[in-house]
C-alpha positions in Angstrom: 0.0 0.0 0.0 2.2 2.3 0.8 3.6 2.4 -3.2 1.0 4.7 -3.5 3.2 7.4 -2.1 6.2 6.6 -5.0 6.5 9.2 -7.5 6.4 6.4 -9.7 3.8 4.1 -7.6 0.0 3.4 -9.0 -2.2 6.0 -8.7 -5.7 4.0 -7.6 -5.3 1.2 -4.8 -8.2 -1.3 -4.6 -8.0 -3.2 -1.7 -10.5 -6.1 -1.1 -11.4 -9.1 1.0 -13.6 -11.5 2.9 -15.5 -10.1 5.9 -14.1 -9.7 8.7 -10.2 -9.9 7.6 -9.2 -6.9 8.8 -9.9 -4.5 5.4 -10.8 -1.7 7.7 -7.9 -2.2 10.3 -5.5 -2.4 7.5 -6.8 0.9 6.0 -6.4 3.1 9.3 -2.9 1.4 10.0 -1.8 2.8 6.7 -3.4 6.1 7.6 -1.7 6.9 9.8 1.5 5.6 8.6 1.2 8.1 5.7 0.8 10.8 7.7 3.5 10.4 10.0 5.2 10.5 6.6 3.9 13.8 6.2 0.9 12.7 3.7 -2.6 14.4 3.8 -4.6 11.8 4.2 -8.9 12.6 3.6 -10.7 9.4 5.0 -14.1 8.7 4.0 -16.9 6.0 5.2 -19.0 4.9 2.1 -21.7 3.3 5.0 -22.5 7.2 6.1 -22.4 9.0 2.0 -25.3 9.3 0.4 -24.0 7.0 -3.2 -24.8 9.8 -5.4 -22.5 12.5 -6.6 -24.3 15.2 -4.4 -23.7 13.3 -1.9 -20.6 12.0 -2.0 -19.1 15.5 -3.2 -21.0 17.5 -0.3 -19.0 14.6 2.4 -16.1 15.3 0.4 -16.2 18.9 0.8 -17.0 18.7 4.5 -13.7 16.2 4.9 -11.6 19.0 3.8 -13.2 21.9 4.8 -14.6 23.4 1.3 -17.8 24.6 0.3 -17.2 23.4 -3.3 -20.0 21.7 -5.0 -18.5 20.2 -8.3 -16.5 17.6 -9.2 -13.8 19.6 -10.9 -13.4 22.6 -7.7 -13.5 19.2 -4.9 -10.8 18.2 -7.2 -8.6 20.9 -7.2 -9.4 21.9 -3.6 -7.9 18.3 -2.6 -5.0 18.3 -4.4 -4.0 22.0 -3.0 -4.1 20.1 0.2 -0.1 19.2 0.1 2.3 17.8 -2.1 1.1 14.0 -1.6 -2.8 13.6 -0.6 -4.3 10.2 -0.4 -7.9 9.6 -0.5 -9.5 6.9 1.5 -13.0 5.1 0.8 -13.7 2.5 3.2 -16.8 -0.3 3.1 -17.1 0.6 -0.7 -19.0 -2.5 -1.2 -21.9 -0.1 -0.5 -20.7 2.5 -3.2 -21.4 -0.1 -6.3 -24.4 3.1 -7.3 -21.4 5.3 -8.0 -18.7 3.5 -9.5 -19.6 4.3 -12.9 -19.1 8.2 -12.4 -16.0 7.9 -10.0 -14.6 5.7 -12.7 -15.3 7.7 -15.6 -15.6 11.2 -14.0 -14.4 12.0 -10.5 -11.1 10.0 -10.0 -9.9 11.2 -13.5 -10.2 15.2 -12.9 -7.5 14.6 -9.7 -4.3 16.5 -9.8 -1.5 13.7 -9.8 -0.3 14.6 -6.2 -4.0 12.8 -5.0 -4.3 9.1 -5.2 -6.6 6.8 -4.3 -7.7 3.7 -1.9 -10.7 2.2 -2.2 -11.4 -0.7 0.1 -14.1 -3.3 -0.1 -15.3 -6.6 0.2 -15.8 -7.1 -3.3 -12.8 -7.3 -6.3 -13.1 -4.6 -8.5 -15.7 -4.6 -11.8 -13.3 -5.4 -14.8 -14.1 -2.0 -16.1 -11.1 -0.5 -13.7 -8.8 -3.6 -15.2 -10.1 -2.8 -19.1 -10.0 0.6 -19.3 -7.1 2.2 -21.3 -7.4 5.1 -18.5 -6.4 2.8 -15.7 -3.6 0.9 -17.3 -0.7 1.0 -15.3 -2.0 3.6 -12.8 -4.3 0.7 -11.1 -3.3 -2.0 -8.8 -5.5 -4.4 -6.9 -4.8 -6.2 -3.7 -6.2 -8.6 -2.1 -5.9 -9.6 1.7 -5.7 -13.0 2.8 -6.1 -14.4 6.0 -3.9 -14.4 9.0 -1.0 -17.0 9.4 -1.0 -19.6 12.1 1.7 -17.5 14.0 -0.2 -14.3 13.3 -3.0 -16.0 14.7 -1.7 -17.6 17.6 0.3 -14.0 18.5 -3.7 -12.4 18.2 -5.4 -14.4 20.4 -2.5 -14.5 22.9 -2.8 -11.1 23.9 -6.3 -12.0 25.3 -4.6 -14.9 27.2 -5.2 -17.7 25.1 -2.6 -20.0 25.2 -1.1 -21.8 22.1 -3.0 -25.3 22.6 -6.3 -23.8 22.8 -5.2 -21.5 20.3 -4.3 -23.9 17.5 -7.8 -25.2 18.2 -9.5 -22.5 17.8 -7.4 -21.4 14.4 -8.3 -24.4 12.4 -12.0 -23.7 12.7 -11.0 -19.5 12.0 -8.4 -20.1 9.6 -6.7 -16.9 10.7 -9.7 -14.7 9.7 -10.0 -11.9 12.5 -13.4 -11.8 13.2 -13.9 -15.3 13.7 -10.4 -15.0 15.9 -12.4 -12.6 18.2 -15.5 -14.4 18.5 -13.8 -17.7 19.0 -11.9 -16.1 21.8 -15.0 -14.6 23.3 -17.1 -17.7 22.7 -15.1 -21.3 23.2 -11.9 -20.1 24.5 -13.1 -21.2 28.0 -15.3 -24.0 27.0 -12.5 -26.0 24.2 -14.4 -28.6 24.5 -17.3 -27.4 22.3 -17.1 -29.0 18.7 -18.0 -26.5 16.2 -16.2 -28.3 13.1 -17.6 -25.9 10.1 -16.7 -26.5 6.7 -17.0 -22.7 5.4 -16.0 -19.6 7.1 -19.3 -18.2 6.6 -20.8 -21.0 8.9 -17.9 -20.6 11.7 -19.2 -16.9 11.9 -23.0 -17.5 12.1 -22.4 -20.2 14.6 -19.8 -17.8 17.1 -22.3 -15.8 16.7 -25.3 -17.3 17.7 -23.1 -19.3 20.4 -21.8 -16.0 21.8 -25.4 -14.5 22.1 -26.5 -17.8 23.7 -23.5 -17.1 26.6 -24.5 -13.8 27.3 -25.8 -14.4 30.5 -27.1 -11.1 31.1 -31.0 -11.0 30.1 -30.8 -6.8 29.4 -27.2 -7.2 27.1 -29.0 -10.0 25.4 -31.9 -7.7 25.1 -30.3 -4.8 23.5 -28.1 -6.9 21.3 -31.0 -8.6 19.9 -32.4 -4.8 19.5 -29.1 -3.8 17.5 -28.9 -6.1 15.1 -32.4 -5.4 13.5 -31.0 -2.4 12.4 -28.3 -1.0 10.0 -26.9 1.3 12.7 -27.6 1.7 16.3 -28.4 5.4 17.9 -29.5 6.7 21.6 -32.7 7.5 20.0 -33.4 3.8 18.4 -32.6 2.0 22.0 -34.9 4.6 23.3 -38.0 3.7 20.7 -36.7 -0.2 20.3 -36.7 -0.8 24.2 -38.6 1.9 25.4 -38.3 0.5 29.1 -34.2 0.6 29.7 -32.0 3.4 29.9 -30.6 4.2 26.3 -27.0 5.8 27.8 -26.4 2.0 29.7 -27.5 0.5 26.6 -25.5 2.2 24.4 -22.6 1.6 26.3 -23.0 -2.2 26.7 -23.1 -2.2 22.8 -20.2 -0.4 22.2 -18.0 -2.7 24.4 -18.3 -5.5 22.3 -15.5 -7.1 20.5 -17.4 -7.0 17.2 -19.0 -3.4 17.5 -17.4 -0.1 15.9 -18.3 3.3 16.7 -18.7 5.5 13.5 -20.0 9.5 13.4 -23.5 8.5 13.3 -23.7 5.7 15.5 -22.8 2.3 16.5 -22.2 -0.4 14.1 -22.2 -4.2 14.9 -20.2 -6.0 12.3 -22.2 -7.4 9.3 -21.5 -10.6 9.4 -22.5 -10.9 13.2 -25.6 -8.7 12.9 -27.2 -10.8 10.4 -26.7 -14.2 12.0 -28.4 -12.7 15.3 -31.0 -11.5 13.4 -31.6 -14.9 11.3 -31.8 -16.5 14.8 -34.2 -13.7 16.2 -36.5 -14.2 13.3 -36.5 -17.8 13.0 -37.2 -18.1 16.9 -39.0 -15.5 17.5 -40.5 -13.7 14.8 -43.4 -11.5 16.2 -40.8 -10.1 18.7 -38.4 -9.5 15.9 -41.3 -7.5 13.6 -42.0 -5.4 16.8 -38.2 -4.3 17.0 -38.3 -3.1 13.4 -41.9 -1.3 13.6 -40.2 0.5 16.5 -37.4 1.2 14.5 -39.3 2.7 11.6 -41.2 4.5 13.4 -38.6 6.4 15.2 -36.4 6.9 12.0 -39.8 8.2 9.8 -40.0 10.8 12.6 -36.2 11.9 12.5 -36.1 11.9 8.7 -38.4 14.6 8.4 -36.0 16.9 9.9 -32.3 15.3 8.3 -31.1 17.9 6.4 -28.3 16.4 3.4 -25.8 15.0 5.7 -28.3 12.9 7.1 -30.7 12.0 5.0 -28.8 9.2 3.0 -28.1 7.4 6.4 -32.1 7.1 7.0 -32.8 6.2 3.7 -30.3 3.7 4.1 -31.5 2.5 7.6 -35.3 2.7 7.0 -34.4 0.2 3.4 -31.6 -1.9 6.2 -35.6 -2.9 8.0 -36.7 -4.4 4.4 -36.3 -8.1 4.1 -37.9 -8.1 0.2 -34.3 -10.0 -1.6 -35.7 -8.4 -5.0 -35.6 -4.7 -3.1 -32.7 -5.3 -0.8 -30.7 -7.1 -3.5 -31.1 -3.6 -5.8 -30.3 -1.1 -3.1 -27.2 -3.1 -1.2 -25.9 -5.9 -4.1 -24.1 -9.0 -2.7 -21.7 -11.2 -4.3 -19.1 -10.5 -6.7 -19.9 -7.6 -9.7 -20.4 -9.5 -12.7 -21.4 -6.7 -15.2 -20.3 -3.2 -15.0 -22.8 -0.2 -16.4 -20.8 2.8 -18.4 -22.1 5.5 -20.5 -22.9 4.8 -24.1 -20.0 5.3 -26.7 -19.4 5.2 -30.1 -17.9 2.1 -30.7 -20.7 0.8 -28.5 -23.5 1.4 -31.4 -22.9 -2.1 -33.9 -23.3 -3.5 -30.4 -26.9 -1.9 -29.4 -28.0 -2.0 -33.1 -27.4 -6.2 -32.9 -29.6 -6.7 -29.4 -32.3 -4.0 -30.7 -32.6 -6.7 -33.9 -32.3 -9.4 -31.6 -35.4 -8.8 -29.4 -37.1 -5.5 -30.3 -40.0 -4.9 -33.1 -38.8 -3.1 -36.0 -41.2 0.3 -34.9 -39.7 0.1 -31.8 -36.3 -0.6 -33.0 -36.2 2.2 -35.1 -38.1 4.9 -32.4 -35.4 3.8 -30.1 -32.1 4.3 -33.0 -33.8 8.0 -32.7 -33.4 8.2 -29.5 -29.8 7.4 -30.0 -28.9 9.4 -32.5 -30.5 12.6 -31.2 -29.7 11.6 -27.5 -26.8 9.4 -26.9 -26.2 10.8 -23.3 -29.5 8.8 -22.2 -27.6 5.3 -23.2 -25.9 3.2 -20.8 -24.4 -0.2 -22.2 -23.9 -3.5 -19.7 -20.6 -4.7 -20.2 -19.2 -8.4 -19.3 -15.8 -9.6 -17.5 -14.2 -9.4 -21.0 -15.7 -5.8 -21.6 -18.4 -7.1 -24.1 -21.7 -5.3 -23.9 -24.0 -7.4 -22.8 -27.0 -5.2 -22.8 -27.9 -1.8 -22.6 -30.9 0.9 -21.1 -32.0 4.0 -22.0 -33.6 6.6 -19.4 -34.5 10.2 -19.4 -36.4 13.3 -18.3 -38.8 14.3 -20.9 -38.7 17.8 -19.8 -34.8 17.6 -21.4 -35.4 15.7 -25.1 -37.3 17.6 -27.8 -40.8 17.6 -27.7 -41.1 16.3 -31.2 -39.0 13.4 -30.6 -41.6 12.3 -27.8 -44.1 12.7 -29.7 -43.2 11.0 -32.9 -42.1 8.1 -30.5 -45.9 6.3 -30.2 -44.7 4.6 -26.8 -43.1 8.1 -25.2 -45.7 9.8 -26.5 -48.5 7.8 -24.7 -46.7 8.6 -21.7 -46.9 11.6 -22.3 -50.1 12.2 -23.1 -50.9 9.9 -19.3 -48.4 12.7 -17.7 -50.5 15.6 -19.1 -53.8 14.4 -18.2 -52.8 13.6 -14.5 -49.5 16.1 -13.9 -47.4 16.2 -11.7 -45.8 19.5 -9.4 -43.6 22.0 -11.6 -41.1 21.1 -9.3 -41.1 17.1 -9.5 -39.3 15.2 -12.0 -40.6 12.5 -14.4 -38.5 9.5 -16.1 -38.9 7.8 -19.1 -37.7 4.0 -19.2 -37.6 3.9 -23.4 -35.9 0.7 -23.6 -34.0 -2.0 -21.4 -32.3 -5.0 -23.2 -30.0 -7.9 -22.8 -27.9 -9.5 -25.9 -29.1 -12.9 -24.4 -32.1 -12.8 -22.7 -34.0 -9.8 -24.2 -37.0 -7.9 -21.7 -36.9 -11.2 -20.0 -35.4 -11.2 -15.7 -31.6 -11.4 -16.1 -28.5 -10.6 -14.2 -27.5 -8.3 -17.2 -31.2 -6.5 -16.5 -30.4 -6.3 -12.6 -27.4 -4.3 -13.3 -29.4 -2.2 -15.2 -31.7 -1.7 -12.8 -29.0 -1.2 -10.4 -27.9 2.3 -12.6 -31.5 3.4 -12.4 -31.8 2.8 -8.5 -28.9 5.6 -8.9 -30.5 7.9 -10.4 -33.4 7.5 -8.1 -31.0 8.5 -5.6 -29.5 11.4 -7.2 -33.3 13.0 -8.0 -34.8 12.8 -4.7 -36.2 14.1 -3.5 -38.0 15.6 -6.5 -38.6 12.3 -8.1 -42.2 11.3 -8.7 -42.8 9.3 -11.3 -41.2 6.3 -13.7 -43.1 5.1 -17.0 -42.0 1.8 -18.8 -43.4 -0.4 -21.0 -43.0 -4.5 -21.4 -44.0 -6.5 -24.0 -46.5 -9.2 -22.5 -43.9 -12.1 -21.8 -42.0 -9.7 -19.9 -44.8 -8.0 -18.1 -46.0 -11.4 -17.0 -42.4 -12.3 -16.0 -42.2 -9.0 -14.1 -45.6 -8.5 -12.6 -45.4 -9.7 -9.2 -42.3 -7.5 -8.7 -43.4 -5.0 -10.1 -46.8 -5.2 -8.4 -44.7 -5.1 -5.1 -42.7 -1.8 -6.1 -45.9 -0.1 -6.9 -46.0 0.2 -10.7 -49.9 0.4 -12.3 -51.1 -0.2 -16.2 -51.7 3.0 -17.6 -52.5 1.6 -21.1 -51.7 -1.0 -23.8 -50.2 0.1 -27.2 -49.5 -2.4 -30.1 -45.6 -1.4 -32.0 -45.7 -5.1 -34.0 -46.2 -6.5 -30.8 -48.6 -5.7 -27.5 -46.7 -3.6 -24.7 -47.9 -3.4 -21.4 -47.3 0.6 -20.7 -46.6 1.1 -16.7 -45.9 3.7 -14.0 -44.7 3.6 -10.8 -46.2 7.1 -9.2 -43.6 7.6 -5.9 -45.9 10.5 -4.2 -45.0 13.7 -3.1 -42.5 12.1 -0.3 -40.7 11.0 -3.3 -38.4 7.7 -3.3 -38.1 8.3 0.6 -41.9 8.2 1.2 -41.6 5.0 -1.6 -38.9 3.1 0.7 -40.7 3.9 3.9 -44.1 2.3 2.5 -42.9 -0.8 1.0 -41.4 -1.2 4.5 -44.3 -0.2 6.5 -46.3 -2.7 3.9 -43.9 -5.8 4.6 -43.9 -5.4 8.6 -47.4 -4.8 9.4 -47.7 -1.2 9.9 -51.4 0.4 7.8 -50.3 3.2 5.4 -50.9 6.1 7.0 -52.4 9.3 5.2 -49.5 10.8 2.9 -48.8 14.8 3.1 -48.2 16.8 0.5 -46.4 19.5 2.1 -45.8 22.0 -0.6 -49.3 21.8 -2.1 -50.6 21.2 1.8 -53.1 18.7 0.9 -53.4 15.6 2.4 -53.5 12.6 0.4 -56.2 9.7 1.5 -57.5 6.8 -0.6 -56.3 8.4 -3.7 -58.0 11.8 -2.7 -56.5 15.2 -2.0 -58.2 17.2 0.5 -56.4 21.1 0.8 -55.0 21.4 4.7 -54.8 24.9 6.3 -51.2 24.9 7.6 -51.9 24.4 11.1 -54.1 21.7 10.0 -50.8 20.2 8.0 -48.7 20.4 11.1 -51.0 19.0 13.8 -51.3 16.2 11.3 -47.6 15.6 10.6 -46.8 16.0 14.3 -49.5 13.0 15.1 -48.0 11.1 12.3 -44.5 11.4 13.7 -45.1 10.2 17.1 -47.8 7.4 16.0 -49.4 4.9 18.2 -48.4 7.8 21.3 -50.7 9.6 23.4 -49.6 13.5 22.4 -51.1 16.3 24.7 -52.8 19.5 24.1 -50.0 21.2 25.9 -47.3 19.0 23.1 -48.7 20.0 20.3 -49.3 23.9 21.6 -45.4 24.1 22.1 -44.4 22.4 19.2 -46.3 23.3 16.4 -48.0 26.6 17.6 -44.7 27.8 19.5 -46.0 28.7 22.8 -46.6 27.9 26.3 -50.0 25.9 27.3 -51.9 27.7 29.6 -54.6 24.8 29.8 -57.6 27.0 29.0 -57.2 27.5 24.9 -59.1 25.3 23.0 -57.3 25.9 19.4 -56.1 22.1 19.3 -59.5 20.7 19.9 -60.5 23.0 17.1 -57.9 22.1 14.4 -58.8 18.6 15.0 -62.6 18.8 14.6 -61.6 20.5 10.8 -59.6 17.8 10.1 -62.0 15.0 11.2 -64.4 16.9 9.2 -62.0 16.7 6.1 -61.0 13.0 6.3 -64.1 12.0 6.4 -64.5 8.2 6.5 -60.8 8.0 8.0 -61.8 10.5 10.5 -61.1 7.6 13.1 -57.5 7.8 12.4 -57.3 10.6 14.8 -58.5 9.3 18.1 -59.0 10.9 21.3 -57.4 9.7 24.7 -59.6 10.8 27.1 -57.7 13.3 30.2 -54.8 13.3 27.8 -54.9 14.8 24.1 -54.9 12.5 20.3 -53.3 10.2 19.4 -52.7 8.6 15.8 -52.8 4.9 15.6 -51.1 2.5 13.2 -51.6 -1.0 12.5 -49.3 -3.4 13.8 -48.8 -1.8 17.2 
């Protein structure tokens, strides 16, 4: 690693390995080994960015103390930072959404005194090993596990001696994390015979065994409560175990061997998390579903206030509660990256032009070559391990293509005409799915479509939250193929149109919340917590079966603040400080009055405001 610093050493480091090797440990060792050489060395914790380039620029600028916005003035403001600057981007396993543009964008504008080190648990896509850019600059390194002397040196400095030690080694085979878990777990008991053939399986069972010897019921308690979560705060141990202290629970988390303490929050190692969690749902499930209704709840109340910095991290931890694999799996990819997503290219057309004949109609095939030739930006090809396309996607905002274009195009111009009779806000965007093909496989479910799809989660991302609204269209193999996930995410038929073949035209309407409001539903949906009535804050209307009834703004806030702190009992004298501003005096009846309007407005779910008698309202949701 520390070639980096040569004049003459790569310029982009990609460090990778299993969980739990020591990626992370490895990374701040050489930190601060650079510095004491006199590097500047900007750290950065993928888990915490939101994987978007306003998000990861705005962290960036933060780091080194800049209020530049663009790639090209973060770039020069870090390399002014000294004569030899090394970037750091830990747990980039998360960061697979912005690859493509650190790739092909960011990384490239650097000054040469700035390289790079970007650290993950998955080897990098072969677009980094492929690309002409990259050659020679780019070295990859992969860590492997501990020796048996490493390993027995590890474990002796928590007074292990070497017999138990060599024990313990050949079921860890010198990975770290299962080093400390072994020590925590068997080193007293080496009689237990935990003979695993994969490492995978030696973590799950520590795990579960260490949780099993944990003999206090409250530690228990509030492990069990971290692990249903991405990240653990005061706040969530407050709302997840409303009946213990969150300061002493907070603590006994953040003692154990497999927990790390980040800037927003506590963060139990992967690998251990989700074996307590598998154990927790398969043993006790309801108990389980409570945690996470808890959790939501607590993290839709905070969200509405996150400003940029934050706002990512709830997104990610309010998707973290979603067990859907067809969600999860396109918001936080496992396993190796077989197919990389670039932009479209030249070279790239004899390519496109072969799967359009392949598996689209010839009307289609031609609207979509005019597409192309007028707007190449809104291509993205698939390629394979050898660089081969292997598919390609085309997306865009109608409100940036020519108008004629969209409406010579039969297919974007039905859209269209759906987005005119039922708009949306001037200030919410629309996208256009125009076409999505593999060489192989066509419109039909493939792992070149998921990496697709993967791109256009992205850009989902980078639009919120002024997203509203994606359109696509699948010819009726495809729809069928699709339909129960895409009846899951939320997409509706908005028409049938015949191009040589039927398509099914679709379009998955994300509210006024945007993707955020999206996310938090299809979790509410999946752990048994009713819909409640969606706001529409900047048209203050509230949104209820479909209908939109106009809100006063007091009424707006009264029914956002009983939203936020559903299932509670708030008082008049709450609400009068919080949302009117003032001190109760017990003899104003305002609240009681704001809430008869809106009981009067919702009409048939008037009931979802209830009355607690000597008390105030209170908001109920299913599932409680």
């Amino acid at each position: 690693m520390l070639s980096l610093l040569d004049a003459d050493g790569p310029r982009l480091l990609y460090l990778h390995g299993i969980a739990g090797i020591g990626k992370s440990t490895l990374l701040s060792t050489f930190a601060a080994t650079a510095r004491s050489m006199g590097v500047t060395v900007v750290g950065l914790d993928c888990r915490s960015i939101e994987p978007t380039e306003r998000g990861f620029l705005h962290s960036l600028s933060r780091a080194i103390g800049s209020r530049a916005r663009t790639a090209g003035s973060v770039a020069v403001r870090l390399g002014s930072l000294g004569d030899r600057i090394v970037l750091t981007l830990d747990t980039y396993e998360v960061f697979r959404f912005l690859d493509l543009w650190l790739r092909e964008v960011f990384i490239p504008a650097l000054p040469e005194n700035v390289r790079v080190v970007l650290c993950g648990r998955e080897p990098a896509v072969t677009a980094w090993l492929t690309s002409p850019r990259w050659e020679g600059s780019f070295s990859s390194l992969t860590l492997e596990a501990l020796s048996d002397r490493e390993a027995l040196e590890l474990m002796a400095g928590s007074g292990v001696d070497s017999t138990v030690g060599r024990r313990i080694n050949r079921l860890a085979h010198g990975n770290p994390l299962a080093l400390k878990l072994a020590t925590a777990t068997i080193a007293e008991r080496p009689e237990r015979d935990l003979e695993m053939e994969t490492l995978p399986e030696v973590i799950d069972a520590l795990a579960r065994l260490y949780l099993a010897d944990v003999t206090d019921p409250l530690t228990r308690r509030v492990l069990q409560a971290g692990s249903a979560v991405r990240r653990v705060t005061h706040s969530l141990l407050r709302a997840m175990l409303p009946d213990t202290a969150p300061d002493d629970a907070f603590e006994r988390l953040r003692v154990l061997p497999f927990t790390t303490s980040g800037r927003d929050g506590l963060i139990i190692h992967d690998a251990v998390r989700e074996a307590i969690a598998a154990h927790m749902r398969a043993m006790d499930p309801n108990a389980f579903r409570d945690l996470k209704r808890r959790a939501w709840r607590q993290l839709q109340a905070e969200s509405h206030d996150a400003g940029i910095d934050e706002l990512w991290r709830y997104t990610a931890d309010i998707l973290y509660l979603l067990e859907n694999p067809v969600i999860r799996e396109a918001f936080f990819p496992t396993g190796a990256p077989q197919f990389s997503v670039q932009s479209f290219r030249p070279e790239d057309l004899k390519a496109v032009v072969e799967i359009l004949e392949k598996h689209d109609t010839e009307e289609s095939r031609l609207s979509t070559l005019e597409w192309l030739q007028a707007h190449p930006e809104t291509f993205f090809v698939v390629r394979d391990l050898r660089g081969v396309v292997a598919g390609f996607h085309c997306i865009f905002d109608p409100q940036r293509v020519g108008s004629a274009l969209l409406r010579e195009d039969r297919m974007t111009n039905a859209w269209y005409k759906h987005l005119q009779a039922e708009p949306v806000a001037g200030s919410e965007t629309v996208l256009f799915l125009r076409s999505l093909l593999s060489a192989q496989w066509g419109e039909m479910p493939s792992s070149v479509q998921a990496a697709s799809w993967l791109e256009i989660k992205r850009t989902y991302m980078a639009l919120r939250p002024k997203l509203r609204r994606i359109y696509a269209g699948l010819r009726d193999d495809a729809a069928a193929a699709f339909a129960p996930v895409m009846t899951t995410l939320g997409f509706r038929p908005v028409g049938r149109l015949n191009l040589g073949e039927d398509y099914n035209l679709a379009v998955n309407d994300f509210g006024p919340q945007s993707v955020d409001g999206w996310l938090a539903r299809l979790v509410a949906a999946e752990i048994g917590i009713e819909a409640s009535t969606i706001l529409d804050r900047e048209a203050h209307e509230a949104i209820v079966d479909g209908r939109r009834i106009p809100l006063t703004r007091l009424e707006l806030s009264v029914l956002e603040y009983l939203q936020n702190h559903a299932n509670r009992a708030v008082s008049r004298a709450s609400l009068i400080e919080d949302v009117w501003g003032y001190s109760y005096t017990g003899g104003s009846n305002v609240v009681d009055a704001v809430i008869r309007s809106l009981r009067k407005k919702l009409g048939e779910r008037a009931s979802v405001i209830e009355t607690v008698s000597g008390v105030g309202y209170r908001v109920r949701g299913a599932g409680n």
